[in-house]
C-alpha positions as CSV (number, residue, x, y, z in Angstrom):
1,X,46.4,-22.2,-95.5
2,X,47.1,-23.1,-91.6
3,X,46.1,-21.5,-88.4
4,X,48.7,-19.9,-86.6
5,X,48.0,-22.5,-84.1
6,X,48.7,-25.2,-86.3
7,X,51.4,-23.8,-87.5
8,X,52.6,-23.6,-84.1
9,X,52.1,-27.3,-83.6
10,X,53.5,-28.3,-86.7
11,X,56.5,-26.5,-85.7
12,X,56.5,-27.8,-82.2
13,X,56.5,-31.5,-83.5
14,X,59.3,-30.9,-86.3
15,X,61.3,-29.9,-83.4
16,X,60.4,-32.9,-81.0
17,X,61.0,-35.0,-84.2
18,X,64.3,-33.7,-85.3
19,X,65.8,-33.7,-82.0
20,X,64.8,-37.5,-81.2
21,X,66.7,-38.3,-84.4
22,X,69.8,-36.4,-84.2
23,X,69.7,-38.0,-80.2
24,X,69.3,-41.3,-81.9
25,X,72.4,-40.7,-84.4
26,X,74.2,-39.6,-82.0
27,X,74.1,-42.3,-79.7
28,X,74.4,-44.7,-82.5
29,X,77.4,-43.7,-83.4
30,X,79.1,-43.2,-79.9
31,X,78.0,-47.0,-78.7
32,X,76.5,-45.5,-75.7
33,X,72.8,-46.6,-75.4
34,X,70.0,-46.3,-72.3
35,X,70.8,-50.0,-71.5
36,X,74.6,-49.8,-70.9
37,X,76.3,-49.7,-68.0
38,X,74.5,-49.4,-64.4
39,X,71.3,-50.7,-65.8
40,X,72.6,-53.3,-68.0
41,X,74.7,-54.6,-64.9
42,X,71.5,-54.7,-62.7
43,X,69.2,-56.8,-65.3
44,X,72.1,-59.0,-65.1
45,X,72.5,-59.9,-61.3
46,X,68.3,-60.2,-61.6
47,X,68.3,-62.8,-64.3
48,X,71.3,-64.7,-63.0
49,X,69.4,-64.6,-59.3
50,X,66.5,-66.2,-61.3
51,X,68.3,-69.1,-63.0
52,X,70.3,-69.7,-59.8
53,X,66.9,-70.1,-57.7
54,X,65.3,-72.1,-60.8
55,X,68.6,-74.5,-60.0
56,X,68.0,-74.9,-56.4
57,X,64.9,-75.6,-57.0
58,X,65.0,-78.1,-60.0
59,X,68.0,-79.8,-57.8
60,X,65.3,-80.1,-54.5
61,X,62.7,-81.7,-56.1
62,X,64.5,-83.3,-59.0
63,X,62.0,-82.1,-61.6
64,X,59.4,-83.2,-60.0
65,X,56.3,-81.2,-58.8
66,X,55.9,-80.7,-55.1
67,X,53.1,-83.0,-53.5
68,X,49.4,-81.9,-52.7
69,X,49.0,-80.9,-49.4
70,X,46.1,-82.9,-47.9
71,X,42.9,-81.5,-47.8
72,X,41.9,-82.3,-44.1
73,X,37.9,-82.5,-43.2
74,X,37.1,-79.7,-41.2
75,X,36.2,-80.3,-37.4
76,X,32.9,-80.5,-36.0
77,X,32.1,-77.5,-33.8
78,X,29.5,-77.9,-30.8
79,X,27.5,-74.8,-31.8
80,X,25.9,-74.5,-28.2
81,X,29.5,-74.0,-27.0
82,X,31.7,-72.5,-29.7
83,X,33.6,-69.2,-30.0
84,X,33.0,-66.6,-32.7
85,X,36.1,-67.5,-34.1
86,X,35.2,-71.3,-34.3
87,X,32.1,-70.7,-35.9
88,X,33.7,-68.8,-38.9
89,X,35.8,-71.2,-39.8
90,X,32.8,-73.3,-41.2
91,X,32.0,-72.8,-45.0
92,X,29.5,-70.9,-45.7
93,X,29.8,-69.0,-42.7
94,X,31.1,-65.3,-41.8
95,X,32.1,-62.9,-39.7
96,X,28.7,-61.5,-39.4
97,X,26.5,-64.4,-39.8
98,X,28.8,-65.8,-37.0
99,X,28.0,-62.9,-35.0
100,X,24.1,-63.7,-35.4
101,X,24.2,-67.1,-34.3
102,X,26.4,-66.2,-30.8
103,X,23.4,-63.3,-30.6
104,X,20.7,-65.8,-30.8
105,X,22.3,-68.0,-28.8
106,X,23.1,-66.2,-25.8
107,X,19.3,-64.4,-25.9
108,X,17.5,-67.6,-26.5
109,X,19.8,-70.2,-25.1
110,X,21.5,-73.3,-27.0
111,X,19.7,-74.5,-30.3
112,X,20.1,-78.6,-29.8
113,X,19.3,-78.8,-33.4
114,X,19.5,-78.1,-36.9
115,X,15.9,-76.9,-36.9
116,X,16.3,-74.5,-34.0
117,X,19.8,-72.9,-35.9
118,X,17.5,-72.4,-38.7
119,X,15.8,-69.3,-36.7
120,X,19.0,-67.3,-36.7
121,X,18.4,-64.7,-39.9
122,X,20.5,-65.6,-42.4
123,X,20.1,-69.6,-42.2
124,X,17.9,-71.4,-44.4
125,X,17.6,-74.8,-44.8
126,X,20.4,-75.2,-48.0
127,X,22.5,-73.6,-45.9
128,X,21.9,-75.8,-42.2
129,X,22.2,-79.0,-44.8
130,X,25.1,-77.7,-46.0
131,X,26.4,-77.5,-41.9
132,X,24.9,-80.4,-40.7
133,X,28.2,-83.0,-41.4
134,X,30.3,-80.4,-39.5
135,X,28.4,-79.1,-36.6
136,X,26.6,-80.7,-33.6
137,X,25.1,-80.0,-30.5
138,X,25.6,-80.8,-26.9
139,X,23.2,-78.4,-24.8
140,X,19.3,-79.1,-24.5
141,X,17.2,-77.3,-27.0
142,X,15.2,-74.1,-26.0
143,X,11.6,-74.6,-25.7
144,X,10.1,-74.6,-29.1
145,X,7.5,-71.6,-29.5
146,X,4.3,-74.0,-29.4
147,X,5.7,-75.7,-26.2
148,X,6.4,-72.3,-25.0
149,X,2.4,-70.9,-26.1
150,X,1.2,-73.9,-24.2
151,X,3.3,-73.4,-20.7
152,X,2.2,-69.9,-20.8
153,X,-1.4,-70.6,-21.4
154,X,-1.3,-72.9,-18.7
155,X,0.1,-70.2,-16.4
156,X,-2.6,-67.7,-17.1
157,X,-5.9,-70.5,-16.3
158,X,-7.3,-69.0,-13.0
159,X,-9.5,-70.5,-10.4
160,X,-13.1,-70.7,-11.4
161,X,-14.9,-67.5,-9.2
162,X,-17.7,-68.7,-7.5
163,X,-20.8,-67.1,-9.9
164,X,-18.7,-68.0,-13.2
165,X,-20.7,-70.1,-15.6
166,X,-19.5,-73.1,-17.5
167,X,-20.9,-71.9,-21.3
């Protein structure tokens, strides 16, 4: 024997049922159907504006398909000198590894090579070989770290104090 809740939901979906057929007989037998008139009028102006633009177009180009745009090399950016917005336009490159490299740049001066732009975080050397047909550089490089040890060491030598030993 059933629930009183199922009974409830039986009798709920004999209902649903029995109304969706007599709506269904109904409209069968009066012609009248969801697809007639407003809506049936609107899917045809859509499909006749598609075969009229599949005309134009077949009548431009004949049949035939449109030509490949040429691919054009990218342009070589002076990375001593470049913008932000230069410098993300080469592959591989973003917004925020472009950022980097004007950081480094302006704190450390120009690079002058593909070694020096390999200090910027985020540039390995895949990555500079993968720049190095599209990039150059114009400015001197900064002083490389050993040149830069030995300059300073250089600075700090002092006179010899008269009672200093040679050991």
């Amino acid at each position: 024997m059933a629930t009183p809740g199922e009974r409830k939901a039986l009798m709920f979906f004999s209902i649903v049922i029995l109304l969706g057929g007599t709506m269904r007989a109904v409209n069968a037998f009066t012609g009248s159907s969801p697809a007639s008139g407003e809506a049936r009028t609107a899917i045809d102006r859509q499909i006749a504006a598609v075969d009229s633009a599949r005309k134009r177009g077949k009548a431009k180009g004949k049949g035939k398909r449109a030509k490949m745009t040429e691919v054009v090399a990218p342009a070589i950016i002076d990375l001593d000198v470049a913008t932000e917005a230069d410098i993300e336009t080469l592959r591989g490159v973003g917004p925020a590894l472009a950022r980097r490299i004007i950081a480094d740049r302006d704190s450390l001066g120009p690079f002058g090579s593909l070694a020096e732009l390999e200090r910027v975080r985020g540039i390995g050397p895949a990555l500079a070989a993968k720049l190095a047909p599209t990039v150059t550089f114009s400015l001197l490089p900064r002083p490389s770290t050993t040149e830069a040890t030995r300059l300073s060491a250089a600075k700090r030598r002092r006179k010899p104090r008269p009672g200093d030993t040679d050991s």
